[in-house]
C-alpha positions as CSV (number, residue, x, y, z in Angstrom):
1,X,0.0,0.0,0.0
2,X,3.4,2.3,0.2
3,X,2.9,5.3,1.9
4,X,5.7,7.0,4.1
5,X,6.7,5.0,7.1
6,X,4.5,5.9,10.8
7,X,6.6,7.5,13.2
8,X,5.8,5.3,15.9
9,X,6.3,1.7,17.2
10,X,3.9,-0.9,18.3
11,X,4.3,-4.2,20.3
12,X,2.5,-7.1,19.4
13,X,2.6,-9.5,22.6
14,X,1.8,-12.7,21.2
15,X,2.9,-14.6,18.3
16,X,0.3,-17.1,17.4
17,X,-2.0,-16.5,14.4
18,X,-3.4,-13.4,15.4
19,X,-0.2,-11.9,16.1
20,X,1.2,-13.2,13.3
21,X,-1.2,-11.8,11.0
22,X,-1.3,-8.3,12.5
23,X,2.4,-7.8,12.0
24,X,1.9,-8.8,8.3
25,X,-1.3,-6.5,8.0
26,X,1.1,-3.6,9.6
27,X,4.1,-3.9,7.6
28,X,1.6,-3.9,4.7
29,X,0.8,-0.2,5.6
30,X,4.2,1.0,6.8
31,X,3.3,0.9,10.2
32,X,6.3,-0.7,12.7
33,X,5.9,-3.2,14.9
34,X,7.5,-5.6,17.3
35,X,6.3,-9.3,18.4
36,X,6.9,-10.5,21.8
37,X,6.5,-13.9,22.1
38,X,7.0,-16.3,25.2
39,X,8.0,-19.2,23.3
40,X,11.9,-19.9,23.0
41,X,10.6,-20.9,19.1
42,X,7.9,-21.8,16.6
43,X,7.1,-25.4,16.7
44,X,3.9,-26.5,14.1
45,X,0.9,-27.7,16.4
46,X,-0.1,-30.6,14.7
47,X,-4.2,-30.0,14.8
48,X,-6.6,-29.0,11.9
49,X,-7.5,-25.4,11.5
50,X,-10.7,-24.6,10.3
51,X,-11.2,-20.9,8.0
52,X,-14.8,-19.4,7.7
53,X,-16.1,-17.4,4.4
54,X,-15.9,-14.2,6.1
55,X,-11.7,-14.8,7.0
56,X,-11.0,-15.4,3.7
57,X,-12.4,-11.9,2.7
58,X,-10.5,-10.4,5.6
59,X,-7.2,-12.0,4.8
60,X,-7.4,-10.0,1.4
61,X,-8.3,-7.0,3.3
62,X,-4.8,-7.7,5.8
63,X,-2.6,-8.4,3.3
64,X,-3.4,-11.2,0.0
65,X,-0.3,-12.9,0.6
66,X,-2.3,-14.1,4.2
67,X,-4.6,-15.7,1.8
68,X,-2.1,-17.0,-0.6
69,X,0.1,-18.4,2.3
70,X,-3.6,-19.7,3.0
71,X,-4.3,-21.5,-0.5
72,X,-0.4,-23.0,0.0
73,X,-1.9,-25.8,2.8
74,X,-6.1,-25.2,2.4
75,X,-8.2,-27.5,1.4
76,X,-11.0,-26.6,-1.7
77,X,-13.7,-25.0,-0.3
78,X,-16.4,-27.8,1.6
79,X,-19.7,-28.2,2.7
80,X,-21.1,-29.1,6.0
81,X,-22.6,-32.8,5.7
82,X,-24.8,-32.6,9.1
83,X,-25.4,-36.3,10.4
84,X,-27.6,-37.8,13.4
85,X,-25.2,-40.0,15.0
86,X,-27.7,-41.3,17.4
87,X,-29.3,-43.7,14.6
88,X,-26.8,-46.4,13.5
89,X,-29.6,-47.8,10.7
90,X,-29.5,-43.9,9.4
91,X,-25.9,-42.7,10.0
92,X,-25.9,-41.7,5.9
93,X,-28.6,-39.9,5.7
94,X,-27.9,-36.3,5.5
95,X,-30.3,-34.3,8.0
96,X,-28.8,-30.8,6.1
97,X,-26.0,-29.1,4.7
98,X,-24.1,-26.0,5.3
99,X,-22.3,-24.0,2.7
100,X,-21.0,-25.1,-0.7
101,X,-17.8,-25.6,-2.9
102,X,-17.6,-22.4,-3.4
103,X,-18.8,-20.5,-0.3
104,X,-17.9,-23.4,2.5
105,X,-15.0,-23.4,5.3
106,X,-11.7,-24.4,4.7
107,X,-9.1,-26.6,6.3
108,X,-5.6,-26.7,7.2
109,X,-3.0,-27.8,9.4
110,X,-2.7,-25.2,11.5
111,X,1.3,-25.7,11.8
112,X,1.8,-25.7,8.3
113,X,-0.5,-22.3,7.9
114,X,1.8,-20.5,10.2
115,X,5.2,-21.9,8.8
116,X,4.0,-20.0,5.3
117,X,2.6,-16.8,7.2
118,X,5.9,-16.8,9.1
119,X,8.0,-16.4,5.7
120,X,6.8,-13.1,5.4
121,X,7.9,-11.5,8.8
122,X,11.2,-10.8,9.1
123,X,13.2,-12.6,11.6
124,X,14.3,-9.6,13.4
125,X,10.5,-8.4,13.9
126,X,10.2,-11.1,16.4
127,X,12.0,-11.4,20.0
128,X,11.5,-14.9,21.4
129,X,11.6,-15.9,25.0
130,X,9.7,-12.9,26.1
131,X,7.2,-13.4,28.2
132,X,5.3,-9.7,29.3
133,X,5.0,-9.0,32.8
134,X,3.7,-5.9,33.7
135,X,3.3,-2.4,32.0
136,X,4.8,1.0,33.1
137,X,3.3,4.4,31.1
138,X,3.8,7.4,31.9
139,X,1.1,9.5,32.0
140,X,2.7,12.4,29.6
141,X,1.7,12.5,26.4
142,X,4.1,11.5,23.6
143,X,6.3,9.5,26.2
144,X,7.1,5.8,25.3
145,X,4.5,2.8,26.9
146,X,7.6,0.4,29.1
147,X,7.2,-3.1,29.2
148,X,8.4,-5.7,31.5
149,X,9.7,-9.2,30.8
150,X,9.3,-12.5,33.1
151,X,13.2,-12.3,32.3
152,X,14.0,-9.4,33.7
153,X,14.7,-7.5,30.0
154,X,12.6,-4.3,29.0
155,X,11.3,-2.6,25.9
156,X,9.7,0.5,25.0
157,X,6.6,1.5,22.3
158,X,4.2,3.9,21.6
159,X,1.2,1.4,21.5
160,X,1.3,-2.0,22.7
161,X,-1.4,-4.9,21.8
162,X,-2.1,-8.3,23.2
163,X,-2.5,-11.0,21.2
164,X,-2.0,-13.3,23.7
165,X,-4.7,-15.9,23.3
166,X,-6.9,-16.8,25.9
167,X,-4.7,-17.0,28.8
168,X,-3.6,-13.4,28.4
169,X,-1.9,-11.4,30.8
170,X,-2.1,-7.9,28.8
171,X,-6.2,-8.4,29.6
172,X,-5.6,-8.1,33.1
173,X,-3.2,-5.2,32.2
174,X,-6.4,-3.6,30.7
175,X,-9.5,-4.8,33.0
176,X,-7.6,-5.4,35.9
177,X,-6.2,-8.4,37.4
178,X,-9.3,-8.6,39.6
179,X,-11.8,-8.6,37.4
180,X,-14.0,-11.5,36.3
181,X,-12.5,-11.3,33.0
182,X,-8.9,-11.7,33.5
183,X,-9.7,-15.8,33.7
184,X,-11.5,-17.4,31.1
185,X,-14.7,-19.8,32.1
186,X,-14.7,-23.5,31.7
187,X,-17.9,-24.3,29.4
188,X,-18.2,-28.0,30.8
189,X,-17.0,-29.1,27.5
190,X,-14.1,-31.1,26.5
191,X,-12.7,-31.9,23.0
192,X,-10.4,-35.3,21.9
193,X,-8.8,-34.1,18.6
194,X,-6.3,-35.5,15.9
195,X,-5.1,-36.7,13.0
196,X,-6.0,-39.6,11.0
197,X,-4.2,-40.9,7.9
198,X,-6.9,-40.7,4.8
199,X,-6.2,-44.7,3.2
200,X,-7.3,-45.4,7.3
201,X,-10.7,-43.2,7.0
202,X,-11.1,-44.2,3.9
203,X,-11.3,-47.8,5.1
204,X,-13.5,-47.1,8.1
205,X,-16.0,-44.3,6.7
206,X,-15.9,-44.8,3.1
207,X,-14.4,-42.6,0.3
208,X,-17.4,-40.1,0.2
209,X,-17.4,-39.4,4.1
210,X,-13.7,-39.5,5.0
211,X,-13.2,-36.8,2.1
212,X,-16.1,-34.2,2.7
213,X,-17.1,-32.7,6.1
214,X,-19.4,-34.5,8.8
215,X,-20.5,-33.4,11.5
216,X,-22.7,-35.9,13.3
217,X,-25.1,-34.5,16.2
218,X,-25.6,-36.9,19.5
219,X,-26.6,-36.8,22.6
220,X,-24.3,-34.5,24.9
221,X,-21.4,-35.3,22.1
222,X,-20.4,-34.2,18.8
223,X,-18.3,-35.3,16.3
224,X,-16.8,-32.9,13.2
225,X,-14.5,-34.4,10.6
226,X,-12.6,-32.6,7.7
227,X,-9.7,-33.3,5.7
228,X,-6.3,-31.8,5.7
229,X,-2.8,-31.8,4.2
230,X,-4.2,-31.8,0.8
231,X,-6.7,-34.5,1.3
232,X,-3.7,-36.8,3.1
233,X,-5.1,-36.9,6.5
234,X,-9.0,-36.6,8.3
235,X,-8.8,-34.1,10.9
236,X,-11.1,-35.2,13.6
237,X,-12.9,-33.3,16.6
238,X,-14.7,-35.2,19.1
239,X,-16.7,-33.3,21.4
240,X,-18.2,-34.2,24.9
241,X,-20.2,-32.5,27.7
242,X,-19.8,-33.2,31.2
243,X,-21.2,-31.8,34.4
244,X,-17.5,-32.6,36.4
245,X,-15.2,-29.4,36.9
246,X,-11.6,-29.6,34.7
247,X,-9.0,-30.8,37.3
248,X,-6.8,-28.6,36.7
249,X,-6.5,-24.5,36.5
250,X,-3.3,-24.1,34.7
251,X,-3.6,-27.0,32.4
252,X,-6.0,-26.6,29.5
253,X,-4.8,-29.8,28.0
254,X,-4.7,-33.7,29.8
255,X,-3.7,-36.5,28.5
256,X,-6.0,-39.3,27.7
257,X,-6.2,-42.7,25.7
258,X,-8.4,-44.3,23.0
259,X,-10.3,-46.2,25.8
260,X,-11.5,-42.8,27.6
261,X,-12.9,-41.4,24.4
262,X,-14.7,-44.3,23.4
263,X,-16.1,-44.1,26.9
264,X,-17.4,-40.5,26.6
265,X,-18.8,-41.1,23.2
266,X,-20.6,-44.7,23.4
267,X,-23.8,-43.4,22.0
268,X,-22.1,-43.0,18.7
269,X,-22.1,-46.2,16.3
270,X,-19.7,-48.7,16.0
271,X,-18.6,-47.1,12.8
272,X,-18.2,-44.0,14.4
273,X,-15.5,-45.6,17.1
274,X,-13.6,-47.5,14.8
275,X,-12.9,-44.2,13.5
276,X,-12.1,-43.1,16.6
277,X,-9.6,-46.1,17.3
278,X,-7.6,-44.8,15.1
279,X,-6.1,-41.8,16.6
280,X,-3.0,-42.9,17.9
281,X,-2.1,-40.3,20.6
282,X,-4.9,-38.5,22.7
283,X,-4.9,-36.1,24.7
284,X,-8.3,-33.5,26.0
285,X,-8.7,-30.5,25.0
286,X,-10.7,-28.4,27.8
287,X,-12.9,-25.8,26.4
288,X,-12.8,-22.5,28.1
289,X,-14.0,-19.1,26.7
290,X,-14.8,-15.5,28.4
291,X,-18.7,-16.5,28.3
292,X,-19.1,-16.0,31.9
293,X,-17.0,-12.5,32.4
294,X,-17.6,-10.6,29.4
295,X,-14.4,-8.3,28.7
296,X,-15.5,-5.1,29.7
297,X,-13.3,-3.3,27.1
298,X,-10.8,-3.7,24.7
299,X,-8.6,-0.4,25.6
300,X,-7.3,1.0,28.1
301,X,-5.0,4.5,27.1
302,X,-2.7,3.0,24.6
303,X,-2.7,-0.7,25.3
304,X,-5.8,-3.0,23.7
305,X,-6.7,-6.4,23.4
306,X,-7.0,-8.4,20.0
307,X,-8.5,-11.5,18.9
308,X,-8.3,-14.3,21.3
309,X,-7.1,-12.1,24.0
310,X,-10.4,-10.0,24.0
311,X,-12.9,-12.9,23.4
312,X,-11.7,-16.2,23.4
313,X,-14.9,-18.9,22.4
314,X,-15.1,-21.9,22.0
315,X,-14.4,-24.0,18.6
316,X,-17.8,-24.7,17.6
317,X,-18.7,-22.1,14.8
318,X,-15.6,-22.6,13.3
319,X,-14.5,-19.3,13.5
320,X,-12.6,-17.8,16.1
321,X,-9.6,-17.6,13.9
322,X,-11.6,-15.6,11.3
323,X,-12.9,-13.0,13.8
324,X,-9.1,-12.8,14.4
325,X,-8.3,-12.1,10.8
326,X,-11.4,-9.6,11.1
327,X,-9.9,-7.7,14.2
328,X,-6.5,-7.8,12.1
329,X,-7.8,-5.9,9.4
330,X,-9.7,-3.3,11.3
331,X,-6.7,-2.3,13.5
332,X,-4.1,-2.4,10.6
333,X,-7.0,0.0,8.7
334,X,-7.6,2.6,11.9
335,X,-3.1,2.3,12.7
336,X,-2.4,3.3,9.1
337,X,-4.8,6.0,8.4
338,X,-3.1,9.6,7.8
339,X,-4.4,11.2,11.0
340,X,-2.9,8.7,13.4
341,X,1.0,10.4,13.7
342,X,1.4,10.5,17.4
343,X,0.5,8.5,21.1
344,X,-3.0,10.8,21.2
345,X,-4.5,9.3,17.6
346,X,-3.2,5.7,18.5
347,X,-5.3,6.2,22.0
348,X,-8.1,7.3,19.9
349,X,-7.5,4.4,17.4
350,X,-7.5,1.7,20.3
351,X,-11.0,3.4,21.6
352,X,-12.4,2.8,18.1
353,X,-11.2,0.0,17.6
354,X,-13.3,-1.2,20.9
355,X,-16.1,-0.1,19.8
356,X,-16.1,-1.8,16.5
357,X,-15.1,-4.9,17.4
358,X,-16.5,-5.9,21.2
359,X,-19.8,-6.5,20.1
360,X,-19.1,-9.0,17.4
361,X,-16.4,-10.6,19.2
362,X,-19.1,-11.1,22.5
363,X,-21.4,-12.3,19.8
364,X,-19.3,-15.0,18.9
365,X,-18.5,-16.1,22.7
366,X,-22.6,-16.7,23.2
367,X,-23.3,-18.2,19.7
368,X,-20.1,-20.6,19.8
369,X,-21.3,-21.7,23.3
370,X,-25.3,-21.9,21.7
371,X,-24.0,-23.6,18.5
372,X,-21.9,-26.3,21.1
373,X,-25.3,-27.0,22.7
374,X,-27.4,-27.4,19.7
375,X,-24.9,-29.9,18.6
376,X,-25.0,-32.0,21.8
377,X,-28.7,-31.9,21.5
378,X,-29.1,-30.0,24.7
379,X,-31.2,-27.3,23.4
380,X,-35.5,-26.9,23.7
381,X,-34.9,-28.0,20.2
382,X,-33.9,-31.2,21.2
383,X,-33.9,-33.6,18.2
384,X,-36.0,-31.5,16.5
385,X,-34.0,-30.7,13.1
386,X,-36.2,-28.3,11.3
387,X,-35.4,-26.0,14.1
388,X,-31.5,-27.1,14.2
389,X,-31.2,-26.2,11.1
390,X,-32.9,-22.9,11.6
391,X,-30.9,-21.9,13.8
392,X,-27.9,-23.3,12.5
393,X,-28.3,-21.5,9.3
394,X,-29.3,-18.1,11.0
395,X,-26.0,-18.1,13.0
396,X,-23.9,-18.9,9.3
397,X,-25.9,-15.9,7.5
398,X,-24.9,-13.5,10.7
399,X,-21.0,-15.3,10.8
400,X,-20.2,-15.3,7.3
401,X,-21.4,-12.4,5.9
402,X,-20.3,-9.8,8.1
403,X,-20.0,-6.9,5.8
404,X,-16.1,-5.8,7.1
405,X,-15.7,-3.1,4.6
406,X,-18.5,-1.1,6.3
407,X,-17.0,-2.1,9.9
408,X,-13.5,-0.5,8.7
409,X,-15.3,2.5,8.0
410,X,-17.8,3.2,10.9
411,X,-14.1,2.9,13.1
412,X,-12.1,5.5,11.0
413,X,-15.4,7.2,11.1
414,X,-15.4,7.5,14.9
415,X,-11.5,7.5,15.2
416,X,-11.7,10.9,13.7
417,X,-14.4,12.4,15.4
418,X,-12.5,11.0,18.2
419,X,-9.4,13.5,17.3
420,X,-11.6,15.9,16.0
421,X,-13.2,16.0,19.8
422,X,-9.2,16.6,21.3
């Protein structure tokens, strides 16, 4: 996009998809930046990524080499084969389906995704081993934001942004370490998710399942399948709902075996666990989200919140990586604009930026939680898949097609009456 380079610096704490992207979006528009990330290095997560309609749109809108780094490791577009799993003589039958080849999600290894995204950062835009531990600003305008490391180092910038997923410590930094917030909720939900070679589904589910997208309904359990790795491995989610507390508050992940999944998901058919059977190492996946503390705002002075960090959901529309991109594009958009020169427009910037975004990222919290129910068959709807689908469709229309163009502008639009207010 060219333009002469900002004359400020921001930190991006966080180096995971979101803050991966943001940097890219940034360095698109000539605006600095820094990643801080805890990690001593990049290792690929070996778990399936799934990337709504409405990401794909913002990725172009961030930078198009996001979605060509995309495209690199995506699967074609698929749709959504919706299954009741609770009927063994039915298990084929299609209750429904969501999206299309052209218009459906996409999947990815979500290792391999950022491995291609990293190629465009430059090394020395990321500092590894730095963990952020607290915050000093000085209250005078135009002086540098101070942060602290876990390791005793410091750096300085003129805005600072956490992308530090869902155990963030920059959202304390923002709400308060006392607030509700600053600790996500555990939804009662667990997840037992992996990889499975595509000859082995093949053999299990047949060609026409193992290579399109299932999701089959139960009771109190899901199940959602979609391939990978160019069509060389299933990626399968199994879901469960329990009314026991996670044993753990630090750990989000436990290890498990083949024996405790088939336990939690008997109701499925035999099919379905032979499937099952085949992931090799287990582990679960607690699902936590900020459903029970909404984030009270995004900013605070010239520190803010992005994706994850500011509303961390659960997995079950598919899209808390897209709202990411989504958050990506409308910060890089309000950071590169030609009024934002100094600390005073990147406080206004962060304040828009709140109020464009916290709405539909609390929207996604509830509806991923609603959209986790309706799966487990938990809802009034029960069985009832008239009104699953209903719903189901009704929370797609509102996900996928956000219109982000107009979003972009309503926040310039109120980042400059912002200034214009100073």
């Amino acid at each position: 996009m060219g333009g002469e380079k900002k004359p400020f610096e921001i930190a991006i704490i966080g180096g995971g998809i979101a803050g991966i992207i943001l940097a890219i979006s940034l360095a698109k528009r000539n605006v600095p930046c820094i990643i801080y990330e805890k990690a001593h290095a990049y290792t690929e997560l070996g778990v399936g990524l799934g990337v709504s309609p409405n990401a794909l749109r913002a990725m172009i809108t961030c930078d198009p080499v996001i979605l060509e780094a995309l495209e690199s490791v995506a699967e074609p577009p698929f749709r959504w084969e919706v299954f009741d799993g609770t009927d063994e003589a039915n298990e084929d039958t299609v209750l429904f389906t969501l999206g299309n080849s052209t218009t459906g999600l996409r999947g990815c290894h979500r290792g391999q995704f950022l491995t291609h995204l990293l190629k465009h950062v430059p090394d020395d835009t990321i500092h590894y081993s730095k963990e952020l531990e607290s915050i000093e600003g000085p209250e005078e305008t135009g002086k540098r934001l101070r942060m602290i490391f876990r390791d005793g180092s410091t750096a300085e910038a003129d805005g600072i942004i956490g992308c530090d997923g869902i155990k963030s410590h920059t959202r304390g930094i923002v709400i308060g370490h006392d607030h509700a917030a600053t600790k996500c909720t555990y939804t009662h939900k667990y997840t037992y998710r992996g990889l499975i070679p595509m000859s082995q589904a093949v053999q299990i589910l047949g060609p026409d399942r193992a290579r399109t997208s299932g999701l089959w309904v139960c009771n109190d359990a899901h199940i959602v399948t979609y391939p990978v790795a160019h069509g060389k491995m299933l990626n399968l989610v199994a879901h469960t709902s329990t009314t026991e507390e996670w044993p753990s508050e630090t750990q989000f992940t436990l290890p498990a075996t083949v024996d405790d999944c088939i336990k939690d998901l008997k109701a499925f058919s035999p099919r379905m666990q032979k499937a099952i059977q085949l992931l090799k190492v287990l582990d679960r996946w607690a699902l936590f989200d900020l459903g029970d503390g909404s984030v009270p705002t995004f900013a605070k002075g010239r520190i803010c919140l992005l994706g994850d960090a500011a509303h961390a959901s659960t997995p079950h529309q598919g899209a808390g990586a897209g709202i990411c991109v989504e958050d990506a594009a409308v910060m890089a958009s309000l950071l590169a604009d030609q009024k934002v020169r100094d600390s005073t427009a990147i406080e206004a910037a962060f304040a828009a930026f709140d109020a464009s975004r916290r709405e539909r990222g609390q929207w996604l919290i509830r509806e991923s939680r609603r959209a986790g129910e309706l799966y487990d068959l938990r809802t009034e709807h029960g069985k009832d898949f008239d009104k699953l689908r209903e719903e189901i469709f009704s929370q797609a229309e509102e996900l996928w097609n956000f219109d982000l163009d107009r979003n972009i502008r309503d926040a310039l639009e109120d980042m400059r009456r912002r200034l214009a207010a100073e």
